[in-house]
C-alpha positions as CSV (number, residue, x, y, z in Angstrom):
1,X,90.3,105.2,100.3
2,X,92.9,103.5,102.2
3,X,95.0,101.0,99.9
4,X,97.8,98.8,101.5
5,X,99.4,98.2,98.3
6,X,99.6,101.1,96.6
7,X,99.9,104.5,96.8
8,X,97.9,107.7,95.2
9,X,98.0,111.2,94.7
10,X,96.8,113.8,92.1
11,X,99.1,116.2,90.3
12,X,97.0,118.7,89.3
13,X,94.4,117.3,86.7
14,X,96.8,114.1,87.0
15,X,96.1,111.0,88.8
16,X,99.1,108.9,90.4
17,X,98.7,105.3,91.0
18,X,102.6,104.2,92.8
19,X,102.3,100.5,93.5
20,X,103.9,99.8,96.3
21,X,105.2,96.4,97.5
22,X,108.8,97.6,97.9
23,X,109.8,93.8,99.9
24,X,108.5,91.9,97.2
25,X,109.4,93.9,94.2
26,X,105.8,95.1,93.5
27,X,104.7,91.6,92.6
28,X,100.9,91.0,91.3
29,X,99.1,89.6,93.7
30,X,95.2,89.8,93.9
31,X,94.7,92.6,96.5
32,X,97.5,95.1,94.9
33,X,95.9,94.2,91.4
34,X,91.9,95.2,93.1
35,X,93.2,97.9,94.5
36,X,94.8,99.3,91.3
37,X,91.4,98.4,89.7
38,X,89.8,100.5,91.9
39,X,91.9,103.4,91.8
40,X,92.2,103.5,88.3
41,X,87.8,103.4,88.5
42,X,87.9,106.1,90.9
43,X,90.2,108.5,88.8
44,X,88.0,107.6,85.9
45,X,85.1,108.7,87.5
46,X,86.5,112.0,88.6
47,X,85.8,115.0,86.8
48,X,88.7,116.7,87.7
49,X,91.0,114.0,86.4
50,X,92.0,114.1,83.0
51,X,94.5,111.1,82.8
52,X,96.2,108.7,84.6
53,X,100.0,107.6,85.5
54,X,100.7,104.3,86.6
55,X,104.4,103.8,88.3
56,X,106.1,101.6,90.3
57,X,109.7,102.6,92.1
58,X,112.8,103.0,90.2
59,X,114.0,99.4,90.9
60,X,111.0,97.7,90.0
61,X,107.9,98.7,87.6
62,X,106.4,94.9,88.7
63,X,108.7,91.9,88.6
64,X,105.7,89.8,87.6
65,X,102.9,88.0,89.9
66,X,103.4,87.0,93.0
67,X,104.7,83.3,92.5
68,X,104.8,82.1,96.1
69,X,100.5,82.9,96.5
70,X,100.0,80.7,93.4
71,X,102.5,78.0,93.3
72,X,100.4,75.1,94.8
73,X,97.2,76.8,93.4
74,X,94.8,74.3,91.1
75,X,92.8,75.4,87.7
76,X,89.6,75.4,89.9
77,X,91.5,77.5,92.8
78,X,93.0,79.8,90.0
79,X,89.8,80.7,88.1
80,X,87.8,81.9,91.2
81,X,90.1,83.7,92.3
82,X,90.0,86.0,88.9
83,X,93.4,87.0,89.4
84,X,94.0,87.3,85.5
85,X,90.3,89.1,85.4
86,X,91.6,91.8,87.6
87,X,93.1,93.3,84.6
88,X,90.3,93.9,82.7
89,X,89.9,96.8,85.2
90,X,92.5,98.7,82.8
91,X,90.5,97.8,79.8
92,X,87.8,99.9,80.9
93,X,89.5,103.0,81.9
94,X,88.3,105.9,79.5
95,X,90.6,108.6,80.0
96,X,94.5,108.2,79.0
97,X,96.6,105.9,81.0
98,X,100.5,106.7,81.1
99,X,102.6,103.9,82.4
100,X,106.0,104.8,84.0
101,X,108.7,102.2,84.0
102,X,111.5,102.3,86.0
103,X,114.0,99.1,86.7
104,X,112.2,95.5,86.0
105,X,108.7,95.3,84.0
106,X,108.5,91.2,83.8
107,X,105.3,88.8,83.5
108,X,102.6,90.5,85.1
109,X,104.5,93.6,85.6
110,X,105.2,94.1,81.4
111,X,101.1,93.3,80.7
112,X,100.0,96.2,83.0
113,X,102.9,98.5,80.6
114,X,101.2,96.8,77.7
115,X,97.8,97.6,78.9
116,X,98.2,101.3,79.0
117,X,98.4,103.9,76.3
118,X,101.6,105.2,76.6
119,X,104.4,104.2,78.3
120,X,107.5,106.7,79.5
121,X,110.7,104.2,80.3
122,X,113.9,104.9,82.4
123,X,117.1,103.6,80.9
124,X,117.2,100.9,83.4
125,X,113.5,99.3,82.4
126,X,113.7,95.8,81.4
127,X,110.6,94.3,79.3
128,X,109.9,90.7,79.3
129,X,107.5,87.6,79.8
130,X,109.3,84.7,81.7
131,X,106.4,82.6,82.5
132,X,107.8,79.5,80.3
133,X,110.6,79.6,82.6
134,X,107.9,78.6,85.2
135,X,106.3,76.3,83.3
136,X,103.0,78.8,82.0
137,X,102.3,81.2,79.8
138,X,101.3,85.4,80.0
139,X,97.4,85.4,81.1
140,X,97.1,88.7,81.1
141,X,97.5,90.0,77.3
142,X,101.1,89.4,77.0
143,X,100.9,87.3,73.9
144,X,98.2,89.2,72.1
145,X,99.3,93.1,72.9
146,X,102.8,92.1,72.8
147,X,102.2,90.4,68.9
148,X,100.1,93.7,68.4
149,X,103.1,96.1,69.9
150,X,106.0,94.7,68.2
151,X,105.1,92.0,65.8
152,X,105.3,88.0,65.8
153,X,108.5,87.6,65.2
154,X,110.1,88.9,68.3
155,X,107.1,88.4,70.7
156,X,107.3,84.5,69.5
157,X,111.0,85.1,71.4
158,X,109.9,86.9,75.0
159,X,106.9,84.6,75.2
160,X,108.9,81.4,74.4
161,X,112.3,81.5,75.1
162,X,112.5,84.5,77.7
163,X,114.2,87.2,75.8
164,X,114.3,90.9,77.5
165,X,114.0,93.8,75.9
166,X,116.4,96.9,77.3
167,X,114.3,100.3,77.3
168,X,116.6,101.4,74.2
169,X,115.5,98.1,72.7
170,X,111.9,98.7,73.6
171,X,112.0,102.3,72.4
172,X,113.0,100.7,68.9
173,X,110.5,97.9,68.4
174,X,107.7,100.5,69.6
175,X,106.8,98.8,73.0
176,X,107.5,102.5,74.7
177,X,107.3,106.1,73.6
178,X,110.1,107.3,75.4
179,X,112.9,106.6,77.3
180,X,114.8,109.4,79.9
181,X,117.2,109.1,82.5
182,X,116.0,107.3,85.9
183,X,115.6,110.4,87.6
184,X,113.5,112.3,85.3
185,X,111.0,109.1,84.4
186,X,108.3,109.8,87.0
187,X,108.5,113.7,85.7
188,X,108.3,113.5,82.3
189,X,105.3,110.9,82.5
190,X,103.5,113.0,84.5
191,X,104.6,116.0,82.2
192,X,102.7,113.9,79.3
193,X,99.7,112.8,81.3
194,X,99.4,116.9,81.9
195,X,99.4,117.1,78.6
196,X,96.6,114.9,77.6
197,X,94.4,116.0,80.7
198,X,94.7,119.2,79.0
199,X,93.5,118.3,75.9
200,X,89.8,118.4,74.4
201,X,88.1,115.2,76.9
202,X,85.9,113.6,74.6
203,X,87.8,113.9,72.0
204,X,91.2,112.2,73.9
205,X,89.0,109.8,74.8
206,X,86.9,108.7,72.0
207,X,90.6,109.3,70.4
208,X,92.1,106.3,72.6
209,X,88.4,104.0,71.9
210,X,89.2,104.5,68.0
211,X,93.0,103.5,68.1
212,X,91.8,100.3,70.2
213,X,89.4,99.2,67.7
214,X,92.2,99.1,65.2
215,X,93.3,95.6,66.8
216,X,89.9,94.7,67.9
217,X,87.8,95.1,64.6
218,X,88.2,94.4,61.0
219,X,88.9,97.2,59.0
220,X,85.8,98.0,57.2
221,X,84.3,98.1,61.0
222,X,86.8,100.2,62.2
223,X,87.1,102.7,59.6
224,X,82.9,102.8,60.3
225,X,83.2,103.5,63.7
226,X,86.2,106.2,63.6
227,X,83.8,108.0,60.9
228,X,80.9,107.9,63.6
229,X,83.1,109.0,66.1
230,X,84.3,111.7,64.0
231,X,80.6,113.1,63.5
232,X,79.7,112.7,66.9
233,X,82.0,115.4,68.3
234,X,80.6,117.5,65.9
235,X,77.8,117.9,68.6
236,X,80.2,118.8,71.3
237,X,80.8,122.5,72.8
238,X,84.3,121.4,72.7
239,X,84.3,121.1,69.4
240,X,82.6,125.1,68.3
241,X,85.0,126.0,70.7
242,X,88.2,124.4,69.6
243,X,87.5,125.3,65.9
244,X,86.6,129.3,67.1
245,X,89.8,129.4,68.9
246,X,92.1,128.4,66.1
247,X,90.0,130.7,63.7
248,X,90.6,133.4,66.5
249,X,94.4,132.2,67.5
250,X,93.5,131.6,71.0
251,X,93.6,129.0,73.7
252,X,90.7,127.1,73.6
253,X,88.8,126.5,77.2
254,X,87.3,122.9,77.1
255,X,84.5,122.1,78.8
256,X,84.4,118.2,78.1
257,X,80.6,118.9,76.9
């Protein structure tokens, strides 16, 4: 397809999703946020993708929404335009979703980081959610992942009195799995995403459904539906294969059946 707002390429078995607003900072608005929804749909759909990397340039991951398209905007104008729906489109991707932050990850911008299932950070990524400054609040998961992510204490300060976490910061508290240098970011999230996409597919991805049910379910549900899981791949050709190839020391050769 031709997007306007962002940008996409594959990397082998690796899907790249650049958004790509460089004048306004990659700023949300609703047709960079449907076309990132429908990248992210097509990549999921694609058999010869195994996961996905999500980036913005080095200076900005996203500085947020874009203000100016909803400043004068009323409740009614605000909920048909689904602009806060939008990301639900990351909520159904199956396969593994890397985000790579470089530079400013803010409002908007820090929700889509949140939304994903790991997250590689440059040294100069800044994490926050400045919507009181405005006079809202996140509407897009940032109060509930971020609680989730790095506990009440210190979500209770981003989401009310606009603290920002540094990528060293973030790194500690858990909101990111790594941090590298700004020039190696990109790289070494793609290096990951290479990694998973090379990886067993049913079993990364029933993998990522079981983690997410550990905030979305009790535990006696959870713990139910990881042990279903866990039987269930025991019907795969993945699985007879990956269990012959460690009995014979070999690479296994997944066939995501």
């Amino acid at each position: 397809m031709s997007y306007t707002s962002i940008l996409t390429e594959t990397h082998g078995r690796v899907g790249l999703v650049r958004l790509n607003r460089p004048q306004a900072m990659n700023a949300l608005n609703r047709d960079l946020l449907a076309e990132l929804c429908q990248a992210l749909a097509d990549f999921d759909a694609d058999d010869g993708i195994g996961a996905i990397v999500i980036s913005g340039s080095e200076k900005a991951f996203a500085a947020g929404a874009d203000i100016k398209a909803m400043a004068e905007a009323s409740l009614v104008e605000m909920v048909r335009s689904s602009f806060v729906e939008l990301f639900d489109g990351l909520r159904r991707v199956r396969k593994p979703v890397v985000a790579a932050v470089s530079g400013y990850a803010l409002g908007g911008g820090c929700e889509i980081a949140l939304a994903c299932d790991l997250v590689v950070a440059s040294e100069t990524a800044k994490f926050g959610q400045p919507e009181v400054t405005i006079g809202v609040i996140p509407g897009a998961g940032g109060t509930q992942r971020l609680a989730h992510a790095i506990g009440k204490a210190l979500a209770m300060e981003m989401v009310l009195n606009n603290r920002t976490l540094t990528a060293q910061e973030a790194l500690h508290f858990g909101l990111v799995n790594r941090v590298t240098p700004v020039e190696r970011f990109l790289d070494e999230a793609l290096a990951m995403a290479a990694e998973l996409a090379g990886r067993a597919p049913l079993a990364v991805r029933l993998g990522k459904e079981m983690v997410n049910k550990a905030y979305e379910l009790p535990l006696n549900e959870a713990l139910e539906a990881e042990r279903r899981s866990f039987y269930m791949l025991f019907a795969t050709q993945d699985q007879k294969e990956g269990m012959k190839a460690f009995i014979e020391k070999r690479k296994p050769e997944w066939k995501g059946r």
